[in-house]
Structure formats: structure tokens, C-alpha cells
N, C-alpha and C positions, 0 to 999 in steps of 0.2 A: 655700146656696140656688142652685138653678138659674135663671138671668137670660137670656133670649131674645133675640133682636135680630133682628128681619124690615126690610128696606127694599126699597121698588120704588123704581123712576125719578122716577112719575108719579101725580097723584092717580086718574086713569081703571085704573090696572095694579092687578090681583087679588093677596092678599096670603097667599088661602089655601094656598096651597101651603104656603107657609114655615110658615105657623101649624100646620098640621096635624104638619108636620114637628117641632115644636117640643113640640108633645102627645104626639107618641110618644118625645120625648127625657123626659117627666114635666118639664117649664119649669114652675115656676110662677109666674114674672112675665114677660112679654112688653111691651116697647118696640116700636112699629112707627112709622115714617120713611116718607113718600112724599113722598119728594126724590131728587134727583138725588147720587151719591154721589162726586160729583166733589171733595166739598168737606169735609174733616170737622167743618163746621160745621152740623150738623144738630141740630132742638131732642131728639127722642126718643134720641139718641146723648147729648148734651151731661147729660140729664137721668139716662140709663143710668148714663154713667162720674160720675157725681157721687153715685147710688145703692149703688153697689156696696160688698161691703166684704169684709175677711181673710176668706179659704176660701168666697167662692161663686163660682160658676163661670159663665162667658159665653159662651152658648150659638150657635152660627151658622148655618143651613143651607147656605151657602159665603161663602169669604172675598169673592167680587164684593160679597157685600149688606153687610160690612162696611164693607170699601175698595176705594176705585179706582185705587191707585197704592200700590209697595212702601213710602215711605215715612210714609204716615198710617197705612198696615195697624201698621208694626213701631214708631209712634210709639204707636197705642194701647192694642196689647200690652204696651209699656214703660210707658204708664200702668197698666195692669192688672195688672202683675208688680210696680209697685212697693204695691200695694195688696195683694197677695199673691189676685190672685183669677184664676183660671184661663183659659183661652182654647181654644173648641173648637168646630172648623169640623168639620160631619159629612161632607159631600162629599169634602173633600178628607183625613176621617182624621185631624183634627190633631190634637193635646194637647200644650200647652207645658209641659206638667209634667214631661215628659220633654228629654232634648236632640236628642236625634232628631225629637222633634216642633217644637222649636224651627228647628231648621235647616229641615227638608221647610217649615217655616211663610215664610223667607224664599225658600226656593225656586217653591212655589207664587204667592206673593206678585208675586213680578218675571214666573214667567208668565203671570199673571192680568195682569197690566199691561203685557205686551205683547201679547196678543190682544185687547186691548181696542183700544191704538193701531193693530193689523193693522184691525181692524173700522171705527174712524172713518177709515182710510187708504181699506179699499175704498170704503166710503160716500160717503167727497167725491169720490174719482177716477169713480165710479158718477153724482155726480151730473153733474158736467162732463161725461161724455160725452153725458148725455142732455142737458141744457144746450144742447152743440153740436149736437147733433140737433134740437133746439126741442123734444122730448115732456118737460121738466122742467115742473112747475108746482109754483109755490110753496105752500107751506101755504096754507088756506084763510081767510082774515081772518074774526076775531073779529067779529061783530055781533051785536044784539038788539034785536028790532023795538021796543021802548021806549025805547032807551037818549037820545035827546035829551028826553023826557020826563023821564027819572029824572035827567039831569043838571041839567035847569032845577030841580027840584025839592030839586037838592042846592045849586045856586047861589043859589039862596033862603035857604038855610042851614034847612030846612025838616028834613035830613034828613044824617046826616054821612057824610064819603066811604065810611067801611066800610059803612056800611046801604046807602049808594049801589051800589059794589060788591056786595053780599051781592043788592038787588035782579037785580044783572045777571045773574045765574049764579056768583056767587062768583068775579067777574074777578078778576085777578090785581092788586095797584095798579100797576105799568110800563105794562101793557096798559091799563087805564083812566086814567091822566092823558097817556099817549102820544095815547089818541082825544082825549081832552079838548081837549089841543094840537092836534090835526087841525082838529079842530069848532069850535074857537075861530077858526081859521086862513082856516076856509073861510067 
């Protein structure tokens, strides 16, 4: 069986690209992650390699949307190989079923992990400069013009933190008991 694997960063980032990608590979199961892939602790990945079995194959539209660093990429391939089920990035041409796709795998691997560090390199250096300039402005803070209504509502116990949440916009919980802590404060 052909098994897919789409991940963006962010729940706002568009997935169809990968999907579409994954249609013309004939996938016919697709996982998709919109998380941050810093981490390979992601549920639609966790739920994937736990899915998997002898002779289906793991489908990629590149290794970034797999991993973000050579060693979760060549950690989850080694879960993959020992399950006997295949590994294939189309971008970058890979197929570990071969040894040459093996090696090209660790080789794209470290340079997909280093233009990623080049990228947060210029980013931070990009923002300091404007920083020093005064035109930095920080992200725009999270607000909603109900949310001390919805909180009293929840401090009533009227209502539990995830509905509370789910009321706001689908806050994040850090971001909602960080205000909570604010609001409580002020």
C-alpha cells in the first residue's frame, strides 16, 4: 500500500499542494500534520509509523515535510526499514530500496538541515537589524472581543477550558491560560 505523509508548519498553511502531489503518486492513505516539524513528535506521523507494515511504501513530496534535522529523517527511515516498508521523497528522487538512494537520502538529509539553519541564521540576523533600526514590530497579540466574557463563563465552571478555548478561536492552551495569567494579574 501506498502511505502519504503531507505536513505544513501551521494550521493557517494550505496542504493542497502536497495532496495533489500525493494523487498523482496513486497514495491511497494520506496522513496530514500541521505542526511544526521540528519535532518528531507529531500525532499524524506517530499514528502513520504505527500504521505501517511489511511492503507498503511511504510516500513524501520532500524530505523538509518529513524532517527537519538529519537525524529524526535517518531515525525514521530506520524505523521504516526495520518494518520492511519503503521510503520515497519525490522532490528529491529518493528510494531506499536501493543503496544509492540510501546514501543520496543521507546526503539530502544534512543539506536540507543546513539551509534550514542558513534561513533561521538570516531571519534572526534580519530581525536585529531592524530591531536596531526601530521598524521591528513584534507579532500582533492575540485578542477577542469576548474573551473576559468567555472566561468568567468558564470560571463559573459553566463551561470547560477546551469549549472555553474552542469559543475563542480555537486558542492555542499556552496562549489561553498565559492571558488568563495576564487577566488575573491585572
Amino acid at each position: 500500500m501506498k502511505i502519504g505523509y503531507v505536513r505544513v508548519s501551521t494550521e493557517e498553511q494550505n496542504t493542497s499542494r502536497q495532496e495533489e502531489t500525493m494523487k498523482q503518486l496513486n497514495v491511497e492513505k494520506i496522513y496530514i500534520d500541521k505542526i511544526s516539524g521540528k519535532s518528531a513528535d507529531r500525532p499524524q506521523l506517530k499514528e502513520m509509523m504505527a500504521f505501517v507494515r511489511t511492503g507498503d511504501t511511504v510516500v513524501v513530496e520532500s524530505i523538509s515535510r518529513f524532517a527537519r534535522n538529519t537525524k529524526d529523517l535517518l531515525d525514521l527511515v530506520e524505523q521504516l526499514s526495520k518494518k520492511q516498508v519503503e521510503f520515497v521523497s519525490k522532490k528529491e528522487s529518493i528510494d531506499t530500496t536501493t543503496p544509492a538512494g540510501k546514501f543520496m537520502l543521507t546526503v539530502f538529509a544534512a543539506v536540507s538541515e543546513l539551509e534550514r539553519d542558513y534561513i533561521l541564521q538570516r531571519q534572526s540576523e534580519g530581525i536585529a537589524i531592524a530591531k536596531a533600526k526601530g521598524v521591528y514590530k513584534d507579532r500582533k497579540p492575540i485578542s477577542h472581543p469576548d474573551f473576559n466574557k468567555i472566561i468568567s463563563i468558564w470560571k463559573n465552571g459553566d463551561i470547560t477550558a477546551v469549549e472555553a478555548m474552542k469559543r475563542l478561536g480555537n486558542m492555542k492552551p499556552t496562549t489561553f491560560y498565559r492571558k488568563v495569567k495576564m487577566l488575573e494579574k491585572s
